[in-house]
MARFI-485099 format. One record per residue: x, y, z of N, C-alpha, C, CB in turn. Coordinates in steps of 0.1 Angstrom, whole numbers, plus 2048, in hexadecimal, padded with zeros to 3 digits. Last residue first. Glycine has a CB too. Example, Ala and Ser with C-alpha at 12.3 -4.5 7.8 and 13.67 -1.06 7.14 Angstrom:
8807EA8478897F584788180084F88D7FA839
8847C784E87B7D384E8847DF84E8717D385A
This chain:
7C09697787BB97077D7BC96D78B7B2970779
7D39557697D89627697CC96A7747D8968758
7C59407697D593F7747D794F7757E793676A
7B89467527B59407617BB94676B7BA932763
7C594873C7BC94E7407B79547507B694873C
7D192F73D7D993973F7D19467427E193B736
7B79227367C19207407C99287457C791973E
7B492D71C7A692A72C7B192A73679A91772E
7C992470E7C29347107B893771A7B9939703
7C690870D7D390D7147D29207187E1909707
7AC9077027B39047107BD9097157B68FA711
7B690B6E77A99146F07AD9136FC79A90F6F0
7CA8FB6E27CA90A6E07C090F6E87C790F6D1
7BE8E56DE7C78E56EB7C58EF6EA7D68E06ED
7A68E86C87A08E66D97AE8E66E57948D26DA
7BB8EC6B37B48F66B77AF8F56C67AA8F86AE
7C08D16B07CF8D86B97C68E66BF7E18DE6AB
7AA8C06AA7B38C06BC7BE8CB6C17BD8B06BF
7AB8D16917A18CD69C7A48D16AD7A18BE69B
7BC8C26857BF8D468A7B48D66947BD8E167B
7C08A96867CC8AD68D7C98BF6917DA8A9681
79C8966857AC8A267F7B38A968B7A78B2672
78A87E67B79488468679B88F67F7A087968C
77086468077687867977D87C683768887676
76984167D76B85068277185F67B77484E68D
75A82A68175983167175E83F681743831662
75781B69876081168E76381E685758800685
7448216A875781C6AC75D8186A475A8106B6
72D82369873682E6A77408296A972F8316B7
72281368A73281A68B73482768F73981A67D
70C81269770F80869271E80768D706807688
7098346A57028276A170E8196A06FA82B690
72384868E71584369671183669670A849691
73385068572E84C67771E84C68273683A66E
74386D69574985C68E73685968C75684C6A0
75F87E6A575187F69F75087069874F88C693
7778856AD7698906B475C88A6AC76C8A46AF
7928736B87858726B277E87D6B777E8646B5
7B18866B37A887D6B879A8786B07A58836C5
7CE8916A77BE8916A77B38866AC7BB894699
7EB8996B57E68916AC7D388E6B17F18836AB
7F08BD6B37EE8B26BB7E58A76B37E78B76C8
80B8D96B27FE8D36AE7FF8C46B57FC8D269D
8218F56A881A8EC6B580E8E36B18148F66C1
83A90169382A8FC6968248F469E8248F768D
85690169184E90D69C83E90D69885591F69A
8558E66848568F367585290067F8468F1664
84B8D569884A8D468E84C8E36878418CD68B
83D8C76B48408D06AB8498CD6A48428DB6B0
8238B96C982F8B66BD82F8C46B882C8AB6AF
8168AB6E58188B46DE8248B06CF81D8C06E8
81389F6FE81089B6F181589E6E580789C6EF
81A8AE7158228A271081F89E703821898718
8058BD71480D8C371181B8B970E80D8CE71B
7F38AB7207F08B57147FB8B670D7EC8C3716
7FF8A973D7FA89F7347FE8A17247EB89E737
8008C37478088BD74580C8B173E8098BF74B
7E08C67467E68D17397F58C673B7E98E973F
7D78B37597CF8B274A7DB8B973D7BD8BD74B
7E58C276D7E98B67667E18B275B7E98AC76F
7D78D976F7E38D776E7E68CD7667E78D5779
7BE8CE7777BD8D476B7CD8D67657B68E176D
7BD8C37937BB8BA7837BE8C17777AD8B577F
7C98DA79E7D18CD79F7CD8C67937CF8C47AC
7B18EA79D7BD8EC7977C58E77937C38F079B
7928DA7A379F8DC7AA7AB8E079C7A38CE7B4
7758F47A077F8E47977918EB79D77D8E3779
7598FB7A67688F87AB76C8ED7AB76C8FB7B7
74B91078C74D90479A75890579C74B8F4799
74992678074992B78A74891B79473C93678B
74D92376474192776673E92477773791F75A
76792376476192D75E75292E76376292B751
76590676976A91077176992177077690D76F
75B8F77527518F47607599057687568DD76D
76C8FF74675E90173D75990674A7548F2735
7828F374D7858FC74A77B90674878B8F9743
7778D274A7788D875677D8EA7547848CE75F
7728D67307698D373676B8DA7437688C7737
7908D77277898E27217798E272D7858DE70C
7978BD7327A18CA7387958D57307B68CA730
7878AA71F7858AB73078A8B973478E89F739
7918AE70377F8B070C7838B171B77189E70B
7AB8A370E7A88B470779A8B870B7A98B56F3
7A688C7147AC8967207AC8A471C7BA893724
7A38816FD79887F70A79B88A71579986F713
7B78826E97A88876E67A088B6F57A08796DE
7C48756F77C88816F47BF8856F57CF8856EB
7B985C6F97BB85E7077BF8717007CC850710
7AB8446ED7A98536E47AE85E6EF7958566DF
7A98276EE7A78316F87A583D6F57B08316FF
7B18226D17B381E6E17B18256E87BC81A6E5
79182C6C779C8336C37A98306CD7998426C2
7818206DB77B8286D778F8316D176F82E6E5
77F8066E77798076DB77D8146D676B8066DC
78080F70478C80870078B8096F278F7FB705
77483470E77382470B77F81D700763821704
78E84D71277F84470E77F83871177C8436FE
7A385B7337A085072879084E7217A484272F
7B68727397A986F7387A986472E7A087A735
7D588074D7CC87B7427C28787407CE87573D
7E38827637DE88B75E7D38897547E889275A
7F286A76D7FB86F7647F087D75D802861757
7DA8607797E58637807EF86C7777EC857784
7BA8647697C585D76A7D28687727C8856759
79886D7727A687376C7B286A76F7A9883772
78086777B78285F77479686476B77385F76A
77A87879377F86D79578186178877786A79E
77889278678389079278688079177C8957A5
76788A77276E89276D77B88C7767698A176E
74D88477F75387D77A75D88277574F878774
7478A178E74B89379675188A79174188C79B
7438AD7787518B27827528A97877508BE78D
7258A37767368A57697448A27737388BC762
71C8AF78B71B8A178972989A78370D89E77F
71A8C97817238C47907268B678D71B8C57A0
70F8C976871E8CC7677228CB7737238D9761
6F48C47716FB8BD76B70F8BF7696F38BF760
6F08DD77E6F08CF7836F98C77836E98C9780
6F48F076C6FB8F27766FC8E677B6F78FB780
6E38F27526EC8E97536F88E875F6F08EA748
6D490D7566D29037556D38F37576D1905750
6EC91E7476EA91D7566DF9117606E692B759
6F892772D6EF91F7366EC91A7406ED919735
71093472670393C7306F99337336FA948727
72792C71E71F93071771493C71B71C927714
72791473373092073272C93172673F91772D
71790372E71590A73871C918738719903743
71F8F87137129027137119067227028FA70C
73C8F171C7398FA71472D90071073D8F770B
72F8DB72A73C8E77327378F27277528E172F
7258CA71871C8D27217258D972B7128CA728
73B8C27077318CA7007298CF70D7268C06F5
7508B87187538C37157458CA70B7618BF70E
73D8A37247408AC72A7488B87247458A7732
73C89270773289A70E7338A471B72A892712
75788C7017528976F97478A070174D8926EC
76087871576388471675D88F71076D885715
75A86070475386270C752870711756859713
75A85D6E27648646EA75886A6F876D8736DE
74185F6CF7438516D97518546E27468406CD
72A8696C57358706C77398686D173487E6CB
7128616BA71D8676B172B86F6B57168706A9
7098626D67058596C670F8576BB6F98616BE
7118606F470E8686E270A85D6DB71E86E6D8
71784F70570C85670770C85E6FD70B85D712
72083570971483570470E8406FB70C83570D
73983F72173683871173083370C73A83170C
72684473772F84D72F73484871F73D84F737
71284474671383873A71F83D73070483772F
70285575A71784F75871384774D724843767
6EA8607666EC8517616F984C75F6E684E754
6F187976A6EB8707766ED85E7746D8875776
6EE87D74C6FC87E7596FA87B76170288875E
6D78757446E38727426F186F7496E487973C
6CB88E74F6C787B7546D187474F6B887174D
6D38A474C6D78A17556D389475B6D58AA75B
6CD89C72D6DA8A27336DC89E7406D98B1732
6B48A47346B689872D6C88987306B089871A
6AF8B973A6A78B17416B18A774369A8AE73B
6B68C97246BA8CB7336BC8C173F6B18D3737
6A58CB7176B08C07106B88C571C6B98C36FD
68C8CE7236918BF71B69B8BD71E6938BE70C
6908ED71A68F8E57286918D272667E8EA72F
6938EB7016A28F170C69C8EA7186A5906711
67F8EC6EF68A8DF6F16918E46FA6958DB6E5
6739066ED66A8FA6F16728EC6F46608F76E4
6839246ED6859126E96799086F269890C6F0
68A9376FF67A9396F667A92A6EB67994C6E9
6A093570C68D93771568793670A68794971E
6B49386F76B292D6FF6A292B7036BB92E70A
6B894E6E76AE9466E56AE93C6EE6AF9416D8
6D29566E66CD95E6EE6BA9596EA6D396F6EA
6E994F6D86DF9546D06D295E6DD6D89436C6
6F293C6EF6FA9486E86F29536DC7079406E0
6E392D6EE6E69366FC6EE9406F76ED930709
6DD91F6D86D59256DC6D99316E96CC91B6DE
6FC9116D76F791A6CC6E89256D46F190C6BF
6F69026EE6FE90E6EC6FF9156E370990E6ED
6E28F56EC6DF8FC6F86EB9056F06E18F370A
6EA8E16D26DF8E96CF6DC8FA6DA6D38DD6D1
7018D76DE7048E16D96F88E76D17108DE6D1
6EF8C86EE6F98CF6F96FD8D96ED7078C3702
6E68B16E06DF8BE6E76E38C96F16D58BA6EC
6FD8A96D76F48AF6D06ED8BD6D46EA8A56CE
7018946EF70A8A16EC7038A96E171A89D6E6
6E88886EE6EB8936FC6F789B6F56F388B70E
6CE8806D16DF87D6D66E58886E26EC87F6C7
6BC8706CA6BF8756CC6C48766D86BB8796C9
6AE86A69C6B18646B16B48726B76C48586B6
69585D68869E86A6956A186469E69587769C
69884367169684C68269D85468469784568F
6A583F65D69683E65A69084666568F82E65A
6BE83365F6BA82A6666A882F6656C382A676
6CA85A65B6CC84865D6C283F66A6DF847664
6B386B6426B78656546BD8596586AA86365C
6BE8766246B786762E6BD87063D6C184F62A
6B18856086B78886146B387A61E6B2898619
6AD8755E96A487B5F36B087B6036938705F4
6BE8695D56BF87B5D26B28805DF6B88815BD
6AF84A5DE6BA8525D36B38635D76B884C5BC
6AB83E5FE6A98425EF6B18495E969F8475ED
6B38286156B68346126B38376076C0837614
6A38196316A58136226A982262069680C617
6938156446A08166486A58196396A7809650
67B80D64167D81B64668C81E64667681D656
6787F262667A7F86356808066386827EF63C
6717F160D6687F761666A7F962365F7F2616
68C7EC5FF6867FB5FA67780160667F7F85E4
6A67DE6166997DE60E6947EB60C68E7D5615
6BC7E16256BD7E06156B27DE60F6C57D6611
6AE7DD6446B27E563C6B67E962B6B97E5643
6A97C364C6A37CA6406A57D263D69B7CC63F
6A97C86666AD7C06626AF7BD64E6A77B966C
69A7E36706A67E26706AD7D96666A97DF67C
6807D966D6877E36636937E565D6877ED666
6817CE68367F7C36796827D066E66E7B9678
6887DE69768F7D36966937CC6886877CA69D
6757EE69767F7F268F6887E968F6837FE691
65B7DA69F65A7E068E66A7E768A64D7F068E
6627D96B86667C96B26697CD69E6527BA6B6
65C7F06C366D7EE6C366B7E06B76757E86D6
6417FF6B66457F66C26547F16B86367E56C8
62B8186AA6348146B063B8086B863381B6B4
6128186966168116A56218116AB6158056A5
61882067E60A82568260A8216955FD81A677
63D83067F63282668262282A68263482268F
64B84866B64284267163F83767463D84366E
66D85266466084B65E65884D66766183C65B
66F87D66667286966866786266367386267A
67489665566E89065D66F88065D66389565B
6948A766468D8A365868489C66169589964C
6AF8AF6706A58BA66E69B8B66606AE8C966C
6BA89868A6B789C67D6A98A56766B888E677
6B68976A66C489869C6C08A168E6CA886695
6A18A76BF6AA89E6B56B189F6AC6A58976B0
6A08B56DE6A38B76D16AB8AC6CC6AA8C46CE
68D8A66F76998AC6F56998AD6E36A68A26FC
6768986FB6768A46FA67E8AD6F66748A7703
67687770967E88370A67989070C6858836FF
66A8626FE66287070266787C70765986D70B
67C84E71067884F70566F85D70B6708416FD
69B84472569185072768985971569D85E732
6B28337126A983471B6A28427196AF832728
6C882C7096CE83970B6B98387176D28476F7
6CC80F6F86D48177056D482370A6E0817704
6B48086EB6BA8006F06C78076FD6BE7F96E4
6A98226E06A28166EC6AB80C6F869A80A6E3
6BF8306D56B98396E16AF82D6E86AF8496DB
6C081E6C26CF8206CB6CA8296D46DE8276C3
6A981A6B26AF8116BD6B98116C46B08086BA
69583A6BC6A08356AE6A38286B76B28406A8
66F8366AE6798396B76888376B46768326C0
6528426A565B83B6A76668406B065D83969C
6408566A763884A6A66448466A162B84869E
63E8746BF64286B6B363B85A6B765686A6B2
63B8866D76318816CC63587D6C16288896C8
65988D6D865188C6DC6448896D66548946E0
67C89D6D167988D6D666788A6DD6888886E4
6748B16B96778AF6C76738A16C96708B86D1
6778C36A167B8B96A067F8B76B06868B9695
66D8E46A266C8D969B66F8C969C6718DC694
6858EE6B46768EA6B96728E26B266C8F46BB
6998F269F6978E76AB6908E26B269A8E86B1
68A90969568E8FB68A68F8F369369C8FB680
68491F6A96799146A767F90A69C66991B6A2
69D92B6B069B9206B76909166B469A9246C1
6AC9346896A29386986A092769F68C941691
6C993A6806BA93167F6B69386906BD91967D
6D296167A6D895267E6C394A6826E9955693
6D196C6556CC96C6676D095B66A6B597166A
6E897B6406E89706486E59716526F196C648
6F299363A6E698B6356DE97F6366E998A62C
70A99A64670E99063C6FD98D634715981645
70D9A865C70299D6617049926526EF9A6663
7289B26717269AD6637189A56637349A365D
7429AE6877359B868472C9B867373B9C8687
75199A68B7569A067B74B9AE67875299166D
74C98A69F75799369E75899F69476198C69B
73098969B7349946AA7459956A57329886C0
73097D68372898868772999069071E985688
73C96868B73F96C68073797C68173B960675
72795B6A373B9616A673C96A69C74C9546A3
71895668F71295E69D71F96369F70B9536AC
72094467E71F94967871895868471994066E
72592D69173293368973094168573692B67B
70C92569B71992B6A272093569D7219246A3
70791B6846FD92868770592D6916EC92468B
71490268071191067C70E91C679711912679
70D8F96997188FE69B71690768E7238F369C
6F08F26926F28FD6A07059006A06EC8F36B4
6F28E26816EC8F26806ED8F76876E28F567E
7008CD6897098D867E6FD8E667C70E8CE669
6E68C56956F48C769C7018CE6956F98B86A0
6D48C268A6D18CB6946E18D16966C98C46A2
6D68BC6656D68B96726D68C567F6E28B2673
6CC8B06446CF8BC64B6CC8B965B6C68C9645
6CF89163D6CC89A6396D18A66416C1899638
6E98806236E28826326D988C6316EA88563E
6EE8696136E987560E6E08806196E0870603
6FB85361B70585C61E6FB86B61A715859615
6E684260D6E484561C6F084E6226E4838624
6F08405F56E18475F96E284B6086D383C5F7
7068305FA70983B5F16FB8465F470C8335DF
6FB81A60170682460D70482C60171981F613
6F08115EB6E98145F76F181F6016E68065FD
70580E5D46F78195D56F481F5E46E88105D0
72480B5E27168065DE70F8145E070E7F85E8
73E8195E473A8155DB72F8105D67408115DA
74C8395F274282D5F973F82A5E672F833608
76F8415FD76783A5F275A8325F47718325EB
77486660976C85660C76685160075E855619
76D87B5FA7798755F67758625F878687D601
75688A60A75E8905FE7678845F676889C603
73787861174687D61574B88360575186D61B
71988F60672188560A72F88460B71F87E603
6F88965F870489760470C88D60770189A610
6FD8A15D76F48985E37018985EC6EB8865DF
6EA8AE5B96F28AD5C36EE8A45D06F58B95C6
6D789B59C6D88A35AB6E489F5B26CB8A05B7
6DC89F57D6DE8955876DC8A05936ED88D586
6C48AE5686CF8A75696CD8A05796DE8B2566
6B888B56B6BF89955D6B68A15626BC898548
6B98725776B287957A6B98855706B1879588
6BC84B56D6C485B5746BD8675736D286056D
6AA82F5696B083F5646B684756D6A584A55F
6B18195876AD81C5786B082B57169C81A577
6BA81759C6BD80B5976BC80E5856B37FE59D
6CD8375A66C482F5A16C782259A6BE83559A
6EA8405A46E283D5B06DB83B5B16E08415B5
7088405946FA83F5976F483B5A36F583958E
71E84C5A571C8465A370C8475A17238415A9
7288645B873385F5AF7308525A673F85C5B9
7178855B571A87A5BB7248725B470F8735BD
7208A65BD71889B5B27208915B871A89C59E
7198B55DE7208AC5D47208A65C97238A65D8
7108C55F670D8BD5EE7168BF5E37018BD5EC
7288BC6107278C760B71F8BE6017348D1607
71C8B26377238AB62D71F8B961C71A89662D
70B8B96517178B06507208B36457148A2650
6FE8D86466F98C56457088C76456EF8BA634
6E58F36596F28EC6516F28DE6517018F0657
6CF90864F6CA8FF6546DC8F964D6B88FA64E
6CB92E6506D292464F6D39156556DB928650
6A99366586B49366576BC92D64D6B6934662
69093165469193565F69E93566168A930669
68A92E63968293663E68693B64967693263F
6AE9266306A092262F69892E63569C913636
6CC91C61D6C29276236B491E6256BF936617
6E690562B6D99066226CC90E6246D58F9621
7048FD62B6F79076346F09036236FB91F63B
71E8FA6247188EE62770A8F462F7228E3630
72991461C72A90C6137208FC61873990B611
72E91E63472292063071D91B62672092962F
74B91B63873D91264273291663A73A917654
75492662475591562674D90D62E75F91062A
75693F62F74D93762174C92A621752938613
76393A64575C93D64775093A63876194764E
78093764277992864476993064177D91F657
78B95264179194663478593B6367A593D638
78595C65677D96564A77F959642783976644
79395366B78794F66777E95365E78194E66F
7AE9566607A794566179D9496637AB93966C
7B096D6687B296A6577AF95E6567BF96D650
7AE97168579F97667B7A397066F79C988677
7C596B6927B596068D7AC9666857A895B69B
7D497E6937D997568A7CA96C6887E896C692
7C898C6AA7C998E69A7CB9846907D3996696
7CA9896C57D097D6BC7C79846B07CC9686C0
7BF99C6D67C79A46CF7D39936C97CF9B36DB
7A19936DF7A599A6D37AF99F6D079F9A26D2
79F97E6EF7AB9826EB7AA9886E17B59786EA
78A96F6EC7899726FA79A9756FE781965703
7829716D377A9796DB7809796EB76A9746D9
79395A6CF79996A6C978F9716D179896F6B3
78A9496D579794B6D77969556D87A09486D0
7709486C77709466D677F94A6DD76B9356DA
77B9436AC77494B6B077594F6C27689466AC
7869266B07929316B07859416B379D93069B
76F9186B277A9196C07839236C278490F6C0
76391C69E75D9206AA7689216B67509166AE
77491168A77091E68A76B92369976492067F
7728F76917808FF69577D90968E78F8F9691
7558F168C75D8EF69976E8F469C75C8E069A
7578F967774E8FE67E75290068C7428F767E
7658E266C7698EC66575E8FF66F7658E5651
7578C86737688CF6787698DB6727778C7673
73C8CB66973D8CB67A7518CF67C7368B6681
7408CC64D73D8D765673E8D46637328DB654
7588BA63D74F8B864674C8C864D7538AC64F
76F8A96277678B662B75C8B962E7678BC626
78789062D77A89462D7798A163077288B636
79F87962479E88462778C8886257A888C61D
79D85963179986262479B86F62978A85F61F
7AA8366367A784663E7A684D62E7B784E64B
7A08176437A781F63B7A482C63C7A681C62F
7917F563F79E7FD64979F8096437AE7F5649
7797F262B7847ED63178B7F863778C7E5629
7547F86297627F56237677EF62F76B80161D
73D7FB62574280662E753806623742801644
72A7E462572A7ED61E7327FE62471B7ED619
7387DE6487347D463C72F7E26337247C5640
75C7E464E74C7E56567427E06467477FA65E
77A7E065F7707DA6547637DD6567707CB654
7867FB66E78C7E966B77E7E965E7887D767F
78581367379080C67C78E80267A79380D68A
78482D65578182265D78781E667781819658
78085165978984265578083765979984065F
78687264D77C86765178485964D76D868649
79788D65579B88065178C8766567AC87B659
7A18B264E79B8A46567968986517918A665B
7B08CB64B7B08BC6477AA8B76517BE8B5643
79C8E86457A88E364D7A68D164C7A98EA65F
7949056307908F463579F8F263D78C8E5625
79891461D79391B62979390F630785924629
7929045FE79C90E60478D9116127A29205F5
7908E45FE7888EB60078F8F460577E8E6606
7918C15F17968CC5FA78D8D55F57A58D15FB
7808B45D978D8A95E67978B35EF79C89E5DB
76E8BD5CD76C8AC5CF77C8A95D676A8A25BD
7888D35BE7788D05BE7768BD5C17708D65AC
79D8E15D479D8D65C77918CF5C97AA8CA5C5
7A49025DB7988F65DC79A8EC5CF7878FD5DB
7BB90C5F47BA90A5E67B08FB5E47C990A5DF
7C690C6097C29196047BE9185F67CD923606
7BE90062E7BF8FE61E7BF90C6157B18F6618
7D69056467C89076427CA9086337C191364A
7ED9036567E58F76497D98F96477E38E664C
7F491D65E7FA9166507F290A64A809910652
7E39216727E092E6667EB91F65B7EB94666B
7E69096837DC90A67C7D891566F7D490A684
8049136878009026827F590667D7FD8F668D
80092969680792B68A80791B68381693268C
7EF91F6AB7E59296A17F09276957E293C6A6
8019136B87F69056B27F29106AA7E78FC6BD
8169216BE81A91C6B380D9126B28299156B5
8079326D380993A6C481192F6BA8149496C7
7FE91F6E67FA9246DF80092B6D37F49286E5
81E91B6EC81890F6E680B9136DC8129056F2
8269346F88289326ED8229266E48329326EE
81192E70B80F93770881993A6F881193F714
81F91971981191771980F92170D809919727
83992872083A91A71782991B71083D908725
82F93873283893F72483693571F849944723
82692A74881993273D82293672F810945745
83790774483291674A82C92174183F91D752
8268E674D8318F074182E8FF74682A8EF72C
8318D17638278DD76282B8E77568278E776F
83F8BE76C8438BF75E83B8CE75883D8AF756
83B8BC7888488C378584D8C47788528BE78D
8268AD7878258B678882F8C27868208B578F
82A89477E82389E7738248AD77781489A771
83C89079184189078583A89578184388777F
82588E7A483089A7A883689A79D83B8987B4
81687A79C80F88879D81B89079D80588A7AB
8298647A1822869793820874792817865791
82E8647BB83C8647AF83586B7A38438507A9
81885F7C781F8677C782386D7BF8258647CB
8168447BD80D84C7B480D85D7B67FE8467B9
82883B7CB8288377C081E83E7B482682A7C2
81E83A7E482D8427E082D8467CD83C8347E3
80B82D7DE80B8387E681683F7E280A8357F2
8198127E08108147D680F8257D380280E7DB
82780F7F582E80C7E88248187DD82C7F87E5
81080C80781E81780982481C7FC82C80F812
8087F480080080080080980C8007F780080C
């Protein structure tokens, strides 16, 4: 026991006498921004980059049946390209004198809107840019001319069917980040562009409530039906006249058939699997889009997805608990960040957080996912966690210093440079869902280096007051 004790001693005091200091911390930041001002794309080769874009990679991790084999694609996706707009935004507002970020986000900023789609109540955004496709997509005539349709950029999918069902439709969760982007874009740049950000009733639209189905990854593990909370996808789902689990079973199984709900059609936008689901980290960046818009009270979903949030966290299923975001850590860094934001709502919940946070942190500082999940995805996990706890602190708990320390001395072991450019190899932030939530993932290196950058600016932030 003595042994042991000493022994874990030895650890903490090593990490802790590795503490990088704010000059170090502080140059780190200015070499991840001069990493991310240089690989940012500047030149679009139609169907396989995209000037203003930063590289991100959809892959496989082994064999999945019409999916393919083992292998990595470059991909251009609005959720990364939103998501390291919003971060570096959030930088610079809380440092207006890094200049240097405004020319990254005027560069990315068409690029996000490039995946928006006007409507009555705004910009409505999709995952994926439409695209002529790479293959017919009917058994019979082709349509003159051909419709665009959503889908990876590069990733080779070769049957029809995957080829239909990559044709996603428009989602809650890239609309609230780009309606983010496009809210920052406006407070920094003072500019309305013509561009009103979506109003809170598109989300109201689509609530986990008087439906006549259900999805089977919210029956089978996520529980509490009738929710209320806001769903995924900004389309309408099949129907039951009856609802009961045995009907999406048998749908399920059938999927490659033209009458089961699961089935995807040519040039018509799909829902995977035919059902809405719905997912807690989702609704954690629906709350912060809306708290920052200053729409939260007048959402028919906030109280819900409040609800739902804090049953969750009451529950720990920590690797359950996305859908699409299987890096257990993500969910505490998504509801850090709508507390911090202004939602205040989420006080509960983010004590609860804090609890798991303290006691799930490894000796050497670090955070681990589930073993499935990228091994461990331990970089990835401790960036969500250190930003989380950083979230939670800002917004006035008390998160011991000691963990946060070591989260950064951890961090900061990772690191690589290269050419006086700082950066960090990219974890998982996102992945297929469902059925390949552990297997189909999206990673990039600028991603994770942008979320150290933020942190290491919270932090020093911190210390400084």
């Amino acid at each position: 026991m003595k042994n042991a004790l000493f022994l874990l001693f030895l650890i903490n005091f090593t990490a802790f006498s590795q503490q990088p200091s704010p000059d170090s911390l502080q140059k780190d930041i200015e070499r991840s921004l001069y990493y991310l001002a240089q690989n940012q794309t500047t030149q679009t080769i139609e169907g396989q980059q995209y000037a203003g874009e930063w590289i991100a990679y959809m892959q496989m991790k082994g064999f999945f049946f019409l999916l393919g084999t083992k292998n990595r694609y470059r991909d251009s996706n609005c959720f990364t390209m939103a998501g390291i707009h919003n971060i570096l935004a959030e930088m610079y507002l809380a440092d207006t004198s890094q200049k240097h970020i405004l020319p990254m986000l005027q560069k990315v900023y068409p690029e996000i809107l490039s995946y928006g789609t006007p409507t009555s109540s705004g910009y409505e955004f999709n995952f994926w840019k439409k695209l002529p496709p790479r293959r017919d997509l009917r058994w019979g005539k082709e349509p003159n001319p051909v419709p665009l349709v959503r889908r990876p950029t590069t990733f080779n999918l070769e049957e029809r069917f995957i080829n239909n069902a990559a044709n996603v439709a428009n989602d809650a969760d890239d609309t609230a980040l780009g309606n983010l982007a496009i809210w920052y874009h406006q407070k920094i740049f003072g500019t309305k562009d013509s561009i009103n950000l979506i109003k809170h009733s598109i989300f109201d639209q689509f609530l986990d409530k008087n439906r006549q189905n259900r999805h089977w990854y919210n029956y089978m593990y996520h529980g509490f039906k009738k929710s209320g909370a806001y769903m995924t996808w900004l389309a309408q789902e099949s129907t039951f006249e009856n609802w009961r689990f045995h009907k999406t079973v048998m749908h399920n199984l059938v999927f490659f058939l033209p009458f089961s709900v699961c089935y995807p059609h040519p040039y018509v936008p799909y829902i995977p699997w035919g059902t809405n689901d719905v997912d807690v980290v989702v609704n954690a960046n629906v709350l912060t889009y809306l708290t920052k818009k200053g729409s939260i009270d007048k959402s028919k979903g906030s109280k819900a997805a409040h609800q739902l949030i804090e049953k969750h966290t009451k529950r720990g299923r920590w690797n359950r608990m996305g859908i699409y975001y299987p890096n257990r850590y993500h969910f505490h860094f998504a509801v850090g960040r709508a507390l911090a934001a202004g939602d205040t709502a989420l006080k509960n919940s983010a004590k609860l957080l804090l609890v798991h946070l303290q006691k799930s942190q490894k000796p050497d500082g670090s955070y681990e996912s589930w073993k499935h999940v990228n091994k461990r995805d331990v970089l990835q996990s401790t960036t969500y966690a250190l930003l989380a706890m950083l979230y939670l602190k800002e917004s006035g708990l008390d998160v011991p210093q000691e963990s946060i320390s070591r989260a950064i001395s951890f961090i900061d072991s990772q690191k690589k440079i290269e050419q006086n450019q700082a950066y960090w190899t990219g974890g998982v932030f996102f992945s297929g869902g469902t059925v390949v939530r552990n297997i189909l993932y999206f990673t990039s290196d600028a991603y994770t280096t942008a979320l150290v950058a933020m942190a290491y600016q919270k932090y020093l932030r911190q210390i400084d007051r």
